[in-house]
PAZAPA-4460 file (N, C-alpha, C; in steps of 0.05 Angstrom, whole numbers, plus 32768, in hexadecimal, padded with zeros to 4 digits):
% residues 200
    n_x    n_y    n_z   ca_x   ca_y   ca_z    c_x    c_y    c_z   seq   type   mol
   8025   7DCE   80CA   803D   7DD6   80D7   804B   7DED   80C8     1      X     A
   804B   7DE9   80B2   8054   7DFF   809A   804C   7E1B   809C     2      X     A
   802C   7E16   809F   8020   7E2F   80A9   801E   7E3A   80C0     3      X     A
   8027   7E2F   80D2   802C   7E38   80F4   8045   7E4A   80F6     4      X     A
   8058   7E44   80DE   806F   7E4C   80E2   8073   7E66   80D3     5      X     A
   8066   7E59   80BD   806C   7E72   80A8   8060   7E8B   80AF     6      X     A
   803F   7E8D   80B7   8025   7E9E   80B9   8033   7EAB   80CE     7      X     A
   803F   7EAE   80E0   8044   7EC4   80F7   8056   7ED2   80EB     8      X     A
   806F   7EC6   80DD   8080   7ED3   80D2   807E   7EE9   80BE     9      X     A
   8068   7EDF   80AC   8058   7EF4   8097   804D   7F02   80A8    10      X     A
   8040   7F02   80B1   802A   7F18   80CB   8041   7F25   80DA    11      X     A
   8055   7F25   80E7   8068   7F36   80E5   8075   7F47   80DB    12      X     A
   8083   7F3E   80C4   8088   7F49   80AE   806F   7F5D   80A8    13      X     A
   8058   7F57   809B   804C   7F6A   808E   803B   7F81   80AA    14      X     A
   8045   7F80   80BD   8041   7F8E   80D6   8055   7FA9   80CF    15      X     A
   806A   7F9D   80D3   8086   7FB2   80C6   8080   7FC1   80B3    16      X     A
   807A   7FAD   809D   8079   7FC2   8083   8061   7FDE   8086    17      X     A
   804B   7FCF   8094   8033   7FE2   8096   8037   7FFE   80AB    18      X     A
   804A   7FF7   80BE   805D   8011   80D1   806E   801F   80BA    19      X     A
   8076   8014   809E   8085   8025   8097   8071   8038   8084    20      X     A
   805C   8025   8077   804A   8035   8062   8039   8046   8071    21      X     A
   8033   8044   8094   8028   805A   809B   803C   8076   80A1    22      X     A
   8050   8071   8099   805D   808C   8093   805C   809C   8084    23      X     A
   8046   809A   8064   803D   80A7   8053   802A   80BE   805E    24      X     A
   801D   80C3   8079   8015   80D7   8083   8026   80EA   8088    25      X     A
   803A   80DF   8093   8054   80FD   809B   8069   8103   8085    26      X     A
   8065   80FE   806B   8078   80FF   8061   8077   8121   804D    27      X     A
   805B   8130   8052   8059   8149   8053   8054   814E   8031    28      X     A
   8044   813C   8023   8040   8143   800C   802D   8167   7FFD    29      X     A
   8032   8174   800D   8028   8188   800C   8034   81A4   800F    30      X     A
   8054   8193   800C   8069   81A4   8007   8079   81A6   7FE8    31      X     A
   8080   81B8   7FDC   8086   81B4   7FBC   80AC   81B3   7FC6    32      X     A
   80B2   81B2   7FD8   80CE   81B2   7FD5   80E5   819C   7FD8    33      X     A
   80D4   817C   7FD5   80E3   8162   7FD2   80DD   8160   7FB3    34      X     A
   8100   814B   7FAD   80FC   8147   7F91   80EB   812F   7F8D    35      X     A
   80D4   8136   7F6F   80BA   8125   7F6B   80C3   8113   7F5C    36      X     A
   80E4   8110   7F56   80EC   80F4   7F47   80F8   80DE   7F56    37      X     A
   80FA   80E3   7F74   80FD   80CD   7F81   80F3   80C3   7F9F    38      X     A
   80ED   80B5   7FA3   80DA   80A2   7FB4   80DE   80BA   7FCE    39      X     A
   80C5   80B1   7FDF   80C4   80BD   7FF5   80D8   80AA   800B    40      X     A
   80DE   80BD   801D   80EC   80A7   8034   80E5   8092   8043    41      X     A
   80C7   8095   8046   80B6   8077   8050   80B6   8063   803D    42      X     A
   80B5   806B   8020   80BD   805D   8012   80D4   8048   800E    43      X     A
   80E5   805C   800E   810A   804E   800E   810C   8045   802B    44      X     A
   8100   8043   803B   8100   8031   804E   80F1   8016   8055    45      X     A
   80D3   8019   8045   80D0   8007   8039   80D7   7FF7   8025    46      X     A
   80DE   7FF7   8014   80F0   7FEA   8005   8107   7FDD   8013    47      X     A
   8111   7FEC   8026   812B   7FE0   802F   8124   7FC7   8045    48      X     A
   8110   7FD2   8050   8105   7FB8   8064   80F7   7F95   8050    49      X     A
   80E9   7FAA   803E   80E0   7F91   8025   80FD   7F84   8022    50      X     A
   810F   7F89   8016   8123   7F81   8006   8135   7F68   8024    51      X     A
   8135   7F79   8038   813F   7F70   804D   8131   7F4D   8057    52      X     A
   811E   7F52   8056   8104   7F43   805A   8101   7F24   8042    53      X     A
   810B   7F37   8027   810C   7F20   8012   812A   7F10   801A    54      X     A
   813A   7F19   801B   8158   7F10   801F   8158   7EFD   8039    55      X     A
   8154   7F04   8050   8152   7EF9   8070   8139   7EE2   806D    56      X     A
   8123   7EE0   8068   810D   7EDA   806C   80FC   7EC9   8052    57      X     A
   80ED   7EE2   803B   80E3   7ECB   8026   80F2   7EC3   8015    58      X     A
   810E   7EB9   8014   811A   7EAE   7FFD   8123   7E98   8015    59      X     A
   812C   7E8B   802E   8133   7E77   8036   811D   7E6E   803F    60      X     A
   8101   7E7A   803F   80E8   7E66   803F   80D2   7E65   8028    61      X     A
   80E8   7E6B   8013   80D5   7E67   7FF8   80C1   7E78   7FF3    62      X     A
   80BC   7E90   7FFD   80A1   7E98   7FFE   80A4   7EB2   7FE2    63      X     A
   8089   7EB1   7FD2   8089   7EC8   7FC5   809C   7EC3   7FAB    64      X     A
   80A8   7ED4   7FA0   80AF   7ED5   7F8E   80CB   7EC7   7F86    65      X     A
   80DA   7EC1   7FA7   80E8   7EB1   7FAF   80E2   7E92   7FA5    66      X     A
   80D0   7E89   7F9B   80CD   7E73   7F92   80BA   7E75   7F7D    67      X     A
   80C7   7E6A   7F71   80BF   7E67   7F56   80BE   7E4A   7F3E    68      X     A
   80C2   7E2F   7F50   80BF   7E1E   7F4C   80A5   7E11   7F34    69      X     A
   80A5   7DFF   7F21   808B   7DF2   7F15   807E   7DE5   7F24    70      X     A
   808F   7DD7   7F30   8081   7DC1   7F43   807B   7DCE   7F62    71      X     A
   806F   7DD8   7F6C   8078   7DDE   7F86   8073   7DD5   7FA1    72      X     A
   8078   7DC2   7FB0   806F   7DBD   7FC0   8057   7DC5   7FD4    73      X     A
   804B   7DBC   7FE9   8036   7DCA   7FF4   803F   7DD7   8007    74      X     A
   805A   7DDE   8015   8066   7DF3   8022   806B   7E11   8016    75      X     A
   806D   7E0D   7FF5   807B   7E1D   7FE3   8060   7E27   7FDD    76      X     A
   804B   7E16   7FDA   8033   7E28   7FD1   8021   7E36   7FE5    77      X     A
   802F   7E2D   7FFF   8017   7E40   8018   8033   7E52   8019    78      X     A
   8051   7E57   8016   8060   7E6E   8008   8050   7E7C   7FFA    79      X     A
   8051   7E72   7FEB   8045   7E91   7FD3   8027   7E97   7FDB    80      X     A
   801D   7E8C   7FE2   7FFE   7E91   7FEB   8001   7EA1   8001    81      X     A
   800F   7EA6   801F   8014   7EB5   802B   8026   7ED0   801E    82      X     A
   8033   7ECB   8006   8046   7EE1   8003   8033   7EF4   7FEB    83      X     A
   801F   7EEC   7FD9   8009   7EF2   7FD6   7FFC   7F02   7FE8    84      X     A
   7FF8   7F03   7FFB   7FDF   7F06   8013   7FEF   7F27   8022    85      X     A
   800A   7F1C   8021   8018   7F34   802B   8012   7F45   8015    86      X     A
   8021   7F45   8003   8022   7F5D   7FEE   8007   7F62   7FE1    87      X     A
   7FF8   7F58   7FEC   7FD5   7F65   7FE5   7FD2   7F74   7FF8    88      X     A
   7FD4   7F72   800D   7FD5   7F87   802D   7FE5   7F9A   8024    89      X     A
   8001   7F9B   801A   8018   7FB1   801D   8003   7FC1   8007    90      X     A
   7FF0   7FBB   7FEF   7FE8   7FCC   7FE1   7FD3   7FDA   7FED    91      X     A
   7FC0   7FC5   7FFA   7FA6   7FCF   8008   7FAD   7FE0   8016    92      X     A
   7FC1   7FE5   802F   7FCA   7FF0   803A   7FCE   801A   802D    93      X     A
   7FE5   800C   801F   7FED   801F   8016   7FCF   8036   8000    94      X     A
   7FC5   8026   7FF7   7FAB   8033   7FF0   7F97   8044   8002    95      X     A
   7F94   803D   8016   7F8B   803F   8023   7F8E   8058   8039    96      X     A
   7FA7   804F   8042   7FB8   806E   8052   7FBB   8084   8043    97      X     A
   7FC4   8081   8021   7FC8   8090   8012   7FAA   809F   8002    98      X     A
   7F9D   8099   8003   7F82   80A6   7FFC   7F79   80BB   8017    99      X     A
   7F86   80B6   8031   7F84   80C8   8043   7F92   80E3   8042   100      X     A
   7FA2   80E2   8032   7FBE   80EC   8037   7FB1   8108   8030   101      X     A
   7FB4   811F   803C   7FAA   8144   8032   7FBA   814C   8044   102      X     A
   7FBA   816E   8036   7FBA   8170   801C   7FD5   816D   8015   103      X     A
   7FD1   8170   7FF5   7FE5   8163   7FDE   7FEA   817A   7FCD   104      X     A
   8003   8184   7FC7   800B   819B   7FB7   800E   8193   7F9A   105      X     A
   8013   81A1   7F86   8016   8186   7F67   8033   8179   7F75   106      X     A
   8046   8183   7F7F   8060   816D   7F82   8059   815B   7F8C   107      X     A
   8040   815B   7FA6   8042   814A   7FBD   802E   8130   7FA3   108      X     A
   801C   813A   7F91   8015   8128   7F87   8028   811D   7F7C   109      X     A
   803A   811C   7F6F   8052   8116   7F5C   805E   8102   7F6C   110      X     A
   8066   8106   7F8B   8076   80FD   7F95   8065   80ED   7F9E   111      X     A
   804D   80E4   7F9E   8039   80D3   7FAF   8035   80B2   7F9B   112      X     A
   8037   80BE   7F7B   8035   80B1   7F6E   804E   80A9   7F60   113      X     A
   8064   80B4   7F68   8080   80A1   7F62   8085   8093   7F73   114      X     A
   8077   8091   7F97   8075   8082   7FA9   8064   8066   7F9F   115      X     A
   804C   806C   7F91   8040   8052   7F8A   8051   8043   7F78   116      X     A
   8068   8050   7F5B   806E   803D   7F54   8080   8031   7F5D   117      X     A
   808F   8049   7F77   80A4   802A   7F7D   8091   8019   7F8F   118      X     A
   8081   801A   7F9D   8072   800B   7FB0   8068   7FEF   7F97   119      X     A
   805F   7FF7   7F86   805D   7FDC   7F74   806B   7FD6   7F6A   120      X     A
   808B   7FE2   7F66   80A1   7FCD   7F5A   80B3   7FC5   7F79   121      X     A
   80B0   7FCB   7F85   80B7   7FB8   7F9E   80A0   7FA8   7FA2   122      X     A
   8097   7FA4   7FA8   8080   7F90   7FB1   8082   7F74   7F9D   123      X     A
   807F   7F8A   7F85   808F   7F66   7F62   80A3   7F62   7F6C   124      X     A
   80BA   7F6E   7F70   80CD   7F66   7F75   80D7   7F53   7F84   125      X     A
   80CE   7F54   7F99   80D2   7F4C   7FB9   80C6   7F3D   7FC8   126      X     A
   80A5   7F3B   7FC3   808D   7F2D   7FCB   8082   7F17   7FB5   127      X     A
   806C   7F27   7FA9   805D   7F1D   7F89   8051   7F2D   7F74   128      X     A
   8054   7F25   7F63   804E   7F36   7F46   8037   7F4A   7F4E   129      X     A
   803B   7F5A   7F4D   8019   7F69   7F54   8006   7F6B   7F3A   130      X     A
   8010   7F69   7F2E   7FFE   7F72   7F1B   7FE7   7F4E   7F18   131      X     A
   7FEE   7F3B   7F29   7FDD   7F21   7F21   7FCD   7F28   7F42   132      X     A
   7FCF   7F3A   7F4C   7FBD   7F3C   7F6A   7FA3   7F43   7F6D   133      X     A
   7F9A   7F4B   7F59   7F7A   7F51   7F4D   7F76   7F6A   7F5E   134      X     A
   7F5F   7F6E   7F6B   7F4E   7F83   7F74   7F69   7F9C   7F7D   135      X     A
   7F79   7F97   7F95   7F8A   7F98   7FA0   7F9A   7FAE   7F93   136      X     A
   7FA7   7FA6   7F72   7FB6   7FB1   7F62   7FA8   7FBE   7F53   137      X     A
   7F8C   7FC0   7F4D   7F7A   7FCD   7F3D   7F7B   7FE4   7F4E   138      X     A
   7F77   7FEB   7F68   7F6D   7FF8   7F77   7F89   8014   7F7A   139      X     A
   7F9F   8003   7F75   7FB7   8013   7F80   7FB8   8027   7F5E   140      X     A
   7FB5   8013   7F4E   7FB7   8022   7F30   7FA1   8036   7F2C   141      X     A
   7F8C   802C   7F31   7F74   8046   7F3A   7F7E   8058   7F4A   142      X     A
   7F82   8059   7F60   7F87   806D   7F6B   7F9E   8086   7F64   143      X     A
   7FB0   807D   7F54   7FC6   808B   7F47   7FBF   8098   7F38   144      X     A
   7FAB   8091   7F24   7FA3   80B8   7F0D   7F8A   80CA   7F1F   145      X     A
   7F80   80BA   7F3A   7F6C   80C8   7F41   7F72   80E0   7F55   146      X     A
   7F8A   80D3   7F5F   7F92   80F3   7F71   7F97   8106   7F62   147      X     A
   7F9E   810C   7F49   7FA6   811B   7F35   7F89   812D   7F27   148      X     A
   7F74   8120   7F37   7F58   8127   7F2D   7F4A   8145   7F40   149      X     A
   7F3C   8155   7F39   7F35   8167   7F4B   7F18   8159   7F55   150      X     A
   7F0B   8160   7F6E   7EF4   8157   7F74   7EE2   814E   7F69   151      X     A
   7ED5   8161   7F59   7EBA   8157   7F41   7EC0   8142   7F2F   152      X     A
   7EE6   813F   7F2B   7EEF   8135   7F14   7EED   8111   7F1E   153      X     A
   7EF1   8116   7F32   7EF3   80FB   7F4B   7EDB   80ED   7F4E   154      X     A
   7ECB   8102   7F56   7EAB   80F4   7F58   7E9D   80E4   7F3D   155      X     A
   7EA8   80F3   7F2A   7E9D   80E2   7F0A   7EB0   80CA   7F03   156      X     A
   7EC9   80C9   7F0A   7ED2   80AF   7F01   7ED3   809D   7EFF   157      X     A
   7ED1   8088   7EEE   7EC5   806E   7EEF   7ED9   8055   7F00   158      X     A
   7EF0   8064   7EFE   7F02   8061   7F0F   7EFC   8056   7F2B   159      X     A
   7EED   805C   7F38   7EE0   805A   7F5C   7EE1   8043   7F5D   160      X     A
   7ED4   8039   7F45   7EC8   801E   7F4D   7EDA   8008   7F50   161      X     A
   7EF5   8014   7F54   7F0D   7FFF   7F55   7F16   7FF7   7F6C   162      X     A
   7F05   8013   7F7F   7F13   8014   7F9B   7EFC   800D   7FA7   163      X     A
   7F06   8003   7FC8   7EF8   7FFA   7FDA   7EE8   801C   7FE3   164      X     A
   7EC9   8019   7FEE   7EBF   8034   7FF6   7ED1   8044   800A   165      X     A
   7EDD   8038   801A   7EE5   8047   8032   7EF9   8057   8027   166      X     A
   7F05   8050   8010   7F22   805A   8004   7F18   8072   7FEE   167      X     A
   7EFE   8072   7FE2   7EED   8086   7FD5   7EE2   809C   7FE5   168      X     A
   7ED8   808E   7FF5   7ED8   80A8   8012   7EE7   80B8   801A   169      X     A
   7F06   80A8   8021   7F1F   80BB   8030   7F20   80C4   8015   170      X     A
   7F23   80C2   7FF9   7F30   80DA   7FDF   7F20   80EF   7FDE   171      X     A
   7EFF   80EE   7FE1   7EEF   80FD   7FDB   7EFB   8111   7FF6   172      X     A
   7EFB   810A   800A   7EF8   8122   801D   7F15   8122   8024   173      X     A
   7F27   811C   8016   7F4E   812E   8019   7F45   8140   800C   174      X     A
   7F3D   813D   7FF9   7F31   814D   7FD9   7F25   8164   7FDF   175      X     A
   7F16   8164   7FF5   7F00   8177   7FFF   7F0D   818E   8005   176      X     A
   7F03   81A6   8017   7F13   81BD   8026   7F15   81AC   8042   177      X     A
   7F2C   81C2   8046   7F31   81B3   8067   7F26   81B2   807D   178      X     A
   7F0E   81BF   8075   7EF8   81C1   808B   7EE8   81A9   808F   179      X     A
   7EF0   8192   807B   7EE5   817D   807C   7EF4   8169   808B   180      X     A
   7EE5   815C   809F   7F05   8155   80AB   7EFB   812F   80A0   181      X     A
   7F12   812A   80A7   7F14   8105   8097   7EFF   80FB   80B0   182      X     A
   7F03   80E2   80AE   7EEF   80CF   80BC   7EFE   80C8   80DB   183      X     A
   7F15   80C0   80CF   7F23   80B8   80F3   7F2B   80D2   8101   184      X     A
   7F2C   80EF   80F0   7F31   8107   80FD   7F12   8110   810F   185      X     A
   7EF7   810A   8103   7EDE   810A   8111   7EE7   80FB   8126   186      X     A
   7EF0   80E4   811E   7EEE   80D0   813B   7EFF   80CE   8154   187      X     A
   7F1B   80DD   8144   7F24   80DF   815F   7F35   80D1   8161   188      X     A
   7F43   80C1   8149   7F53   80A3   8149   7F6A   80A9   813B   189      X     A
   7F84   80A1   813F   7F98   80A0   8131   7F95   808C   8114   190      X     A
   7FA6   8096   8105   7F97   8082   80E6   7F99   806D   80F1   191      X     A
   7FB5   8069   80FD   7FB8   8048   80FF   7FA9   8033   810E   192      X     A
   7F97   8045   8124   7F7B   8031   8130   7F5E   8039   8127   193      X     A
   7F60   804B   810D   7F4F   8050   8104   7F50   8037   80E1   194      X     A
   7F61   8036   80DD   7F63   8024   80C8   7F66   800A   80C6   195      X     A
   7F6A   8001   80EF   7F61   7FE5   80F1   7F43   7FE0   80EF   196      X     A
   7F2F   7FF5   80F5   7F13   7FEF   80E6   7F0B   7FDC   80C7   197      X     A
   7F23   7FE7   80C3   7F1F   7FD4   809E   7F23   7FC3   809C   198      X     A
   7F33   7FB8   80AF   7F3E   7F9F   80B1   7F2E   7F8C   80B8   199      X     A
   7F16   7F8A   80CD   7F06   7F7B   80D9   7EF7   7F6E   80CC   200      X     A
***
């Protein structure tokens, strides 16, 4: 019953958040004229929906970081096991759209990767520790010195092997000239029904 109630509500919620992180395509990192010391606006609106989300939602049903009990009941532990599950998505996610993201000016890199760290101090904050999320959090920390990499520099790093292939693919060819076009631009698909492929 616990899970009937709770599981739509999470699946909601992390519906929202993923409308806000696919905003990291328009946010025009390929311009040098936003300041690279603070968060992008998809950002600060994520956060504000997270924060909204913790206050309304996982703190009066225990979920996430909202509970923090020794003992915890078996409602409290399919909590954090769903609130887990979210903030592994908000990273996957965000990995994922963001390895698409071209082109990138040095600001737009700057500002791409002060976006990851607030995206992982909201997510601890608000959801669950990221740094205990394994693959998920490896993948987001990988990806942060590698946009900073030029092509050849990308293809040698031992780094790759942190990320899922599809997400090694979209860096290699943002990376490329523009005559290379991405994979859902061949196909014809907006990211957002092109990146339910990954999901399946």
């Amino acid at each position: 019953m616990a899970g009937d109630c709770l599981t739509p509500l999470v699946r909601v919620m992390g519906e929202k958040l993923e409308l806000c992180l696919l905003q990291v395509h328009g946010e025009g990192y390929h311009t040098e004229q936003k300041d690279t010391t603070l968060p992008s606006k998809y950002m600060v609106d994520f956060s504000e929906l997270l924060r909204h989300f913790r206050q309304e939602f996982l703190q009066p049903a225990r979920l996430g970081v909202a509970n923090r009990s020794r003992n915890p009941s078996s409602v409290a532990s399919l909590g954090v096991t769903l609130a887990r599950k979210m903030a592994s998505r908000c990273l996957v996610f965000f990995v994922r759209h963001s390895s698409m993201t071209r082109p990138m000016t040095e600001g737009g890199i700057l500002r791409l990767t002060r976006d990851m760290a607030e995206l992982e101090l909201c997510v601890s904050q608000n959801i669950y520790p990221v740094e205990q999320l394994g693959p998920p959090y490896r993948a987001l920390r990988a990806l942060r010195p590698l946009i900073f990499l030029e092509l050849p520099a990308i293809s040698e790093s031992p780094l790759l092997q942190e990320l899922p292939l599809h997400v090694v693919l979209h860096l290699l060819t943002a990376r490329a000239t523009i005559d290379l076009q991405m994979p859902f631009e061949r196909l014809y698909l907006l990211r957002g029904l092109y990146s339910v492929w990954f999901d399946g």
